[in-house]
Every structure is written in C-alpha cells, then in structure tokens.
N, C-alpha and C positions, 0 to 999 in steps of 0.2 A: 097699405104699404106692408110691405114683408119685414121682418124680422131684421135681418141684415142690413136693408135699407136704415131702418130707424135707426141701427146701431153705428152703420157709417155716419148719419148726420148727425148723432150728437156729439161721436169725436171731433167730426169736423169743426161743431160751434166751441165746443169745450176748448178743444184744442186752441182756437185763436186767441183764448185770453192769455195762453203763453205767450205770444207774441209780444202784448201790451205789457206781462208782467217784466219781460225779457227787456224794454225798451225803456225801466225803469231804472234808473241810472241815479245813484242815491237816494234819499229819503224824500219821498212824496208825499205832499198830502194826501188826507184819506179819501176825499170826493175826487179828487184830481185823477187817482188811482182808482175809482170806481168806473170815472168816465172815460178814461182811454180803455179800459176792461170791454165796456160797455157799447162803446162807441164801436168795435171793431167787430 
C-alpha cells in the first residue's frame, strides 16, 4: 500500500472514536467509554 493509502485509513479509524466520544453525553464509565470507542 502507498503512503497516502495508510494515511487515509488511519484517519479514518482514528477519526470514528470522535464519534463515540461525541455521543458521550455526561459522565461515563470508564469500560463503558472504552467499548463504544472500540466497538465503532
């Protein structure tokens, strides 16, 4: 894979745990908060 490839997917991956953290809507536990991370 080229250079640019790799660097698009890991924004990509990186980028979705904003989603999970975004969706964090007061005080979460800390596993609770790993696995929607993790999960997505």
């Amino acid at each position: 894979m080229t250079t640019p490839v790799l660097f698009v997917l890991t924004v990509l991956i990186w980028g979705t745990t904003w989603i999970a953290i975004a969706a964090q809507v007061g005080e979460v536990p800390v596993m609770v908060s790993i696995f929607y991370r993790f999960t997505l």
